[in-house]
C-alpha positions in Angstrom: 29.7 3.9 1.3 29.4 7.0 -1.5 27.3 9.9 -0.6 24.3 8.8 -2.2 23.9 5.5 -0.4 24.8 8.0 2.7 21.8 10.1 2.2 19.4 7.4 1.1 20.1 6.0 4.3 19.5 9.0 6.7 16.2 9.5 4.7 15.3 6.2 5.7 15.9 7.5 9.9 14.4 10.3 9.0 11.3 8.7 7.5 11.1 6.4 10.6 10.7 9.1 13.1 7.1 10.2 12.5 5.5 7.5 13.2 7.1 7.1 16.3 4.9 10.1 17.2 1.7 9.6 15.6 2.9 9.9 11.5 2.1 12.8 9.2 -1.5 12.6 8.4 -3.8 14.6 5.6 -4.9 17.7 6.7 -8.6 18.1 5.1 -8.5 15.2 3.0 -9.9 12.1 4.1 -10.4 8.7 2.1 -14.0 9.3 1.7 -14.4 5.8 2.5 -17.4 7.4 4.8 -19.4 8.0 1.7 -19.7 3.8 1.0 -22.7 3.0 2.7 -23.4 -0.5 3.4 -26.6 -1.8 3.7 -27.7 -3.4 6.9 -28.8 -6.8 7.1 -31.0 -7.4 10.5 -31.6 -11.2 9.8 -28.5 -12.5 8.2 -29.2 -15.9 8.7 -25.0 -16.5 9.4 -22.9 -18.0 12.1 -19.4 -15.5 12.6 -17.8 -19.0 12.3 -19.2 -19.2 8.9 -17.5 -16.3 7.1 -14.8 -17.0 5.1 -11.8 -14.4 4.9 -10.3 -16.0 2.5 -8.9 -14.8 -0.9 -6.1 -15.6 -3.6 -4.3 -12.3 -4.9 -1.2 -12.7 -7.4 -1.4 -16.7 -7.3 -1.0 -16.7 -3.2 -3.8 -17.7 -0.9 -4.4 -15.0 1.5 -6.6 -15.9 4.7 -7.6 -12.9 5.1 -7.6 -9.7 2.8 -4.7 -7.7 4.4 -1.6 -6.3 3.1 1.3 -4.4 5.3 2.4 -2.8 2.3 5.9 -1.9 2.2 7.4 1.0 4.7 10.9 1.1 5.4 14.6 -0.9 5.4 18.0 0.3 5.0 18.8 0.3 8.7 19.5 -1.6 11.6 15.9 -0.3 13.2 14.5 -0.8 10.3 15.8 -4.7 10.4 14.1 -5.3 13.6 10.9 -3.3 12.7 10.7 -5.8 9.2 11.5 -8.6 10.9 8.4 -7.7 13.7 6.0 -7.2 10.8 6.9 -10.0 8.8 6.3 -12.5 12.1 3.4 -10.7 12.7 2.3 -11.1 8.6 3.1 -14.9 8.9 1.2 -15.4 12.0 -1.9 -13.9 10.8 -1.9 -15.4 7.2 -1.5 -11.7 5.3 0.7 -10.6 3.0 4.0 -8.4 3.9 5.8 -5.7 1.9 9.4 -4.4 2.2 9.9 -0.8 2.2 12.3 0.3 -1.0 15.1 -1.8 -1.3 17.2 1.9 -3.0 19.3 1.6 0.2 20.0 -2.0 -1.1 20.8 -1.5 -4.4 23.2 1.5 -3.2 25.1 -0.5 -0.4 24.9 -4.4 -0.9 25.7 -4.5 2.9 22.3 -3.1 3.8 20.4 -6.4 2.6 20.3 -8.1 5.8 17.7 -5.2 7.5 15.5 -6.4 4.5 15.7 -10.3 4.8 12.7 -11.8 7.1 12.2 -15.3 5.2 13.5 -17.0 8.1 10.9 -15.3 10.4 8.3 -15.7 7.8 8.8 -18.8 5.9 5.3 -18.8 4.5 3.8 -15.6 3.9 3.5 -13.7 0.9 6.6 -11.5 0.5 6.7 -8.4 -2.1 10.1 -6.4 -2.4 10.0 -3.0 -3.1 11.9 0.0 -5.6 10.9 2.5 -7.1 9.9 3.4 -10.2 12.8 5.5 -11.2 15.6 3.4 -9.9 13.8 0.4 -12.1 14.2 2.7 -15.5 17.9 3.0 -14.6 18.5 -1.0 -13.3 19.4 -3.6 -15.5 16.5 -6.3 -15.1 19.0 -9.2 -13.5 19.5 -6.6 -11.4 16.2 -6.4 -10.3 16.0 -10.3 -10.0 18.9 -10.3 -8.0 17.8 -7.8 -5.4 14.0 -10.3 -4.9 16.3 -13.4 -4.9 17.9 -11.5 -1.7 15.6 -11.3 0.0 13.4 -14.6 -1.3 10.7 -12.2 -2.1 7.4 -13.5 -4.4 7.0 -10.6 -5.6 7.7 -7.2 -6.5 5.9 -3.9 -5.8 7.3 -1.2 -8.1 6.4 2.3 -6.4 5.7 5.5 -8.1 6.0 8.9 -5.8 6.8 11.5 -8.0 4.8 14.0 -5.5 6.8 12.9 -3.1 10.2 13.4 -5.0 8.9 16.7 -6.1 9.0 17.6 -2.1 12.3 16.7 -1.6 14.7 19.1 -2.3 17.2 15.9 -3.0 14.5 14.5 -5.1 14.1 12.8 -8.5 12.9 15.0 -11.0 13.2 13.2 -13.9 10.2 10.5 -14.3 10.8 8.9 -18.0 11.7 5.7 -19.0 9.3 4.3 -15.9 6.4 2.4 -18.7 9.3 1.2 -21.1 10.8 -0.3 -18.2 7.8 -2.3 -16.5 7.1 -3.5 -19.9 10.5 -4.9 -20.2 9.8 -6.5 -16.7 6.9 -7.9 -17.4 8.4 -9.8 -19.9 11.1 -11.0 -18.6 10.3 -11.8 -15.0 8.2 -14.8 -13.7 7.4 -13.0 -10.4 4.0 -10.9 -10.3 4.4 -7.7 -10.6 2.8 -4.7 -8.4 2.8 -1.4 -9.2 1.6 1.1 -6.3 1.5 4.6 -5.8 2.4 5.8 -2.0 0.2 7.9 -1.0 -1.6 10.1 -4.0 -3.6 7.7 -5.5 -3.6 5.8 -8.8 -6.2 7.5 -11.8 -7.7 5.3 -14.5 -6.0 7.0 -16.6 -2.3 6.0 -14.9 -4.1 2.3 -14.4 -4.7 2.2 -18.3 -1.0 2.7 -18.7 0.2 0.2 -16.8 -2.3 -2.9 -18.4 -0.9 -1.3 -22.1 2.4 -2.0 -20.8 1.6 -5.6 -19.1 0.8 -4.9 -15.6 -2.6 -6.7 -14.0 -1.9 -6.0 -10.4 -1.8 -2.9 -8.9 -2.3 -1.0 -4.9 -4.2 2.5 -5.3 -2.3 4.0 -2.0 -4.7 6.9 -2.4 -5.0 10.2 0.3 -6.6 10.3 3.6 -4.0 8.3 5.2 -0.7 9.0 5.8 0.7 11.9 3.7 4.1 11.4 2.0 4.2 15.0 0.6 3.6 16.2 4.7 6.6 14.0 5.5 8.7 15.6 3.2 7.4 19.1 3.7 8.3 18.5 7.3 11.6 17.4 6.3 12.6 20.6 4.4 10.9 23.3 7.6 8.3 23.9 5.0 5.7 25.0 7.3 5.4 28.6 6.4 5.7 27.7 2.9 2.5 28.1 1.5 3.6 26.8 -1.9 4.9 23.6 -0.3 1.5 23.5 2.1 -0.8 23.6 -0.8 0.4 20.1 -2.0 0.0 18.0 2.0 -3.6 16.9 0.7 -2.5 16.5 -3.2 -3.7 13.1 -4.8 -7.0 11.2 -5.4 -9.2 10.0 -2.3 -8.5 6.4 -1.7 -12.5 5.7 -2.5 -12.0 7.7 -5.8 -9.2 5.7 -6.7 -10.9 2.4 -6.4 -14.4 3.7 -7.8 -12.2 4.6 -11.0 -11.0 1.4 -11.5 -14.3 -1.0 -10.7 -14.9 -2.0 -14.4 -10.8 -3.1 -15.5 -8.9 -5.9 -15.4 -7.2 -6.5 -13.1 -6.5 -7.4 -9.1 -6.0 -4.4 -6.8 -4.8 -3.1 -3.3 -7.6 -1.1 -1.9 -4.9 1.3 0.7 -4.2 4.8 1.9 -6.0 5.3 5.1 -7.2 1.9 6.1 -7.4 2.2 9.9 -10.4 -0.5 10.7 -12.1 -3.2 9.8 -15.0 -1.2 8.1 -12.7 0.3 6.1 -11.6 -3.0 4.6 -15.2 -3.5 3.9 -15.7 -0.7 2.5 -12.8 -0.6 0.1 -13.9 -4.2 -0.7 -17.0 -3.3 -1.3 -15.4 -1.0 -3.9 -13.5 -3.9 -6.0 -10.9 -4.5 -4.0 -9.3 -7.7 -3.6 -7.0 -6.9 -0.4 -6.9 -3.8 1.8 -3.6 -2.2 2.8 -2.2 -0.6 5.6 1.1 -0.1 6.9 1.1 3.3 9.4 -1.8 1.6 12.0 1.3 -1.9 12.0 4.1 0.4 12.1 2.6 2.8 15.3 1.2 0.0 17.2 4.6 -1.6 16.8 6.3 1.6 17.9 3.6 1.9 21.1 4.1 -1.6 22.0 6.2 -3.8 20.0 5.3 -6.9 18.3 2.2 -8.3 20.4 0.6 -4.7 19.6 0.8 -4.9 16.1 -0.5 -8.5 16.3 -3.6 -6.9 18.4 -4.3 -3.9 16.5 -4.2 -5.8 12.9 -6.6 -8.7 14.6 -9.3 -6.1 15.8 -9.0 -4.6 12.1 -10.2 -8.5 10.7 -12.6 -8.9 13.7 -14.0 -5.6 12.5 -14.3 -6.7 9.0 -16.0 -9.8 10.0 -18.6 -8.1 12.0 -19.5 -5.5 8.6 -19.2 -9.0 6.8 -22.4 -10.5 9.2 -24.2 -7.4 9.2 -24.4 -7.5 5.3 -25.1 -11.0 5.1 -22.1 -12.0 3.6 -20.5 -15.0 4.1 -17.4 -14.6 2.0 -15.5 -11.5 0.4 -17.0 -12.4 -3.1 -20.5 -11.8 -1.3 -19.4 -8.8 0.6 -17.8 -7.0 -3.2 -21.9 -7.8 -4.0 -23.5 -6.6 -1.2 -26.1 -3.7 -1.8 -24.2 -0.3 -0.8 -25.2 3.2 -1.2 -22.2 5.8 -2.8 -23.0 9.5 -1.3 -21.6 12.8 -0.9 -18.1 13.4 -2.7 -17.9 10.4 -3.7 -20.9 10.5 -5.9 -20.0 13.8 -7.4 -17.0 12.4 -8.4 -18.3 9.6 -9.8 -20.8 11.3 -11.9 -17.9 13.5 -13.2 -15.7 11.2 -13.7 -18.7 8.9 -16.3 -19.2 12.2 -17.9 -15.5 12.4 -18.8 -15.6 9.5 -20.5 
C-alpha cells in the first residue's frame, strides 16, 4: 500500500470517530426546514393504512422515500457498519449509499468493506467517488469499481469546502463538468451527483442538467458539518479563519426551494433527523429524503436493531404529517397547502429577484 492509499485510509478512522460521540453538527445554522409550515387538516377523511409511501427515483421503486446516503468504507469497521446499514436498507425497502469508494480505487484489497449485495440483494445500491477522483479516472474504471460492488448506481460527490479544510486536501477542482458529461454518455447506470454537506445552488444544478445530469441530492447545512469534521481534524479551534467556514453552505430548505421549478429528481438531505422533516423537504420537491448521521449514531448506540428503530420512527413520523395534511400519497403531500416563513422567505424573495 503507497502512502496515499495509507492516508486515505486513516481519514476514513478518523472520519468514523465522531459519530461515535454525537457527530460534528452546525453551529448556528440550521436547515430551516422549521420555516415549511404545513397546513393542518382536522378532518382528513384517511385511514393510516391508506397512505401510500411509495415512490420510484432513478427507475427503482422505493417503498418509502428514504435514502442512507453514502458515509464511509475503506476499513474493516467500516465493512461491518455497511453491511448493518445495507440489511437494515433492505429490510425497510430504502435506498442505501456507500461512502467514497477513493480508498478502493487506491488499494483494490479494500473492496470487500464496500460489498453488501449479499446482505442486501434487493435494495437500491449507489456507489460513491468523488468528483475529483472522476476527472482523473478513466470511465471503465469507474464501471469497474460499481460492477464491484454490484451497485445501480452511482453518486458522484462534490466537497470542495471540505477539501479546502484539509490541509491534505484537493485544491484543484477542474475537469469535474467535462468529466460527468463523458459519464453520462457512456454509462447506462443513473447517475447522482450530491454535494456533502454545503448545499447545491441553482446555479451549480443548472451545470450539471447542461452537462447531462437529471438526478441530484442537495446535502445542504444544518446537519452534520463536513468543514467542523475537518476543522476538528487539523486542532483548528482557535483558528478563527478556519471557524468562520463550520456553518458555510446553503440551508438544506434553500437548496431545495432553489430548485422547485427544474428538471429533474432530487435528494432532499442535510439535517433530516424526523419524519416531519421528510415532509417537509417533500413538501419542497423532493422526491426522497436523506440521512445518513441519525443511521450511523443509532448504529453506533445500539447496533443494527437501533438503526432499524430509529429509521422506522422517522417513516412513522412522516406518515402521521402525511394524515394530518390529508394526504394519502407523497404526490398529495408535494401538493399540500404549506406556508414558507421567516429565512426562508427572505431568501426566496431574493433569490426571484436575482433572476
Amino acid at each position: 500500500m503507497d502512502d496515499s492509499a495509507r492516508q486515505t485510509e486513516q481519514r476514513k478512522r478518523e472520519h468514523l470517530t465522531p459519530f461515535k460521540s454525537g457527530g460534528v453538527n452546525a453551529r448556528e445554522q440550521t436547515t430551516w426546514l422549521k420555516h415549511v409550515h404545513l397546513i393542518h387538516r382536522a378532518c382528513p377523511e384517511l385511514h393510516v393504512d391508506e397512505l401510500d409511501l411509495s415512490n420510484s427515483f432513478a427507475g427503482h421503486t422505493f417503498k418509502a422515500p428514504l435514502f442512507i446516503t453514502g458515509m464511509t468504507g475503506g476499513t474493516s469497521e467500516a465493512r461491518e457498519i455497511n453491511r448493518a446499514l445495507a440489511r437494515t436498507a433492505e429490510r425497510l425497502g430504502i435506498g442505501f449509499g456507500l461512502g467514497s469508494q477513493r480508498a478502493m480505487l487506491e488499494n483494490p484489497e479494500l473492496t470487500h468493506t464496500y460489498q453488501v449485495r449479499d446482505v442486501a440483494p434487493t435494495v437500491f445500491l449507489a456507489g460513491n467517488l468523488g468528483g475529483t477522483q472522476l476527472a482523473q479516472t478513466n470511465p471503465d474504471t469507474v464501471r469497474g469499481l460499481l460492477d464491484a460492488v454490484e451497485a445501480d448506481a452511482l453518486c458522484v460527490h462534490l466537497n470542495p469546502a471540505q477539501e479546502m479544510m484539509q490541509p491534505e486536501g484537493d485544491r484543484d477542482f477542474r475537469g469535474i463538468l467535462t468529466a460527468l458529461e463523458r459519464l453520462t454518455a457512456t454509462m447506462k447506470r443513473p447517475l447522482i451527483v450530491k454535494e456533502t454537506g454545503a448545499g447545491l445552488s441553482r446555479e451549480t444544478v443548472l451545470q450539471l442538467l447542461d452537462v447531462g445530469v437529471h438526478h441530484v441530492d442537495v446535502s445542504g447545512t444544518g446537519g452534520t458539518s463536513w468543514v467542523g469534521v475537518e476543522v476538528n481534524r487539523r486542532g483548528g479551534e482557535a483558528d478563527p479563519d478556519l471557524l468562520d467556514f463550520w456553518d458555510w453552505g446553503i440551508p438544506t430548505a434553500a437548496a431545495l426551494l432553489d430548485l422547485k421549478d427544474l428538471d429533474l429528481q432530487r435528494i432532499g438531505a442535510g439535517g433530516i433527523r424526523t419524519g416531519l422533516d421528510v415532509a417537509r423537504a417533500i413538501a419542497l420537491g423532493a422526491d426522497l429524503a436523506g440521512a445518513a448521521s441519525p443511521a450511523i449514531q443509532a448504529y453506533f448506540n445500539g447496533g443494527e436493531e437501533a438503526c432499524y428503530t430509529a429509521l422506522s420512527r422517522v417513516l412513522d413520523g412522516l406518515k402521521r404529517a402525511m394524515l394530518l395534511t390529508a394526504s394519502r400519497s407523497l404526490s398529495d403531500l408535494k401538493r399540500a397547502p404549506r406556508v414558507i416563513q421567516g429565512a426562508l422567505l427572505e431568501w426566496q424573495k431574493q433569490r426571484q429577484l436575482q433572476g
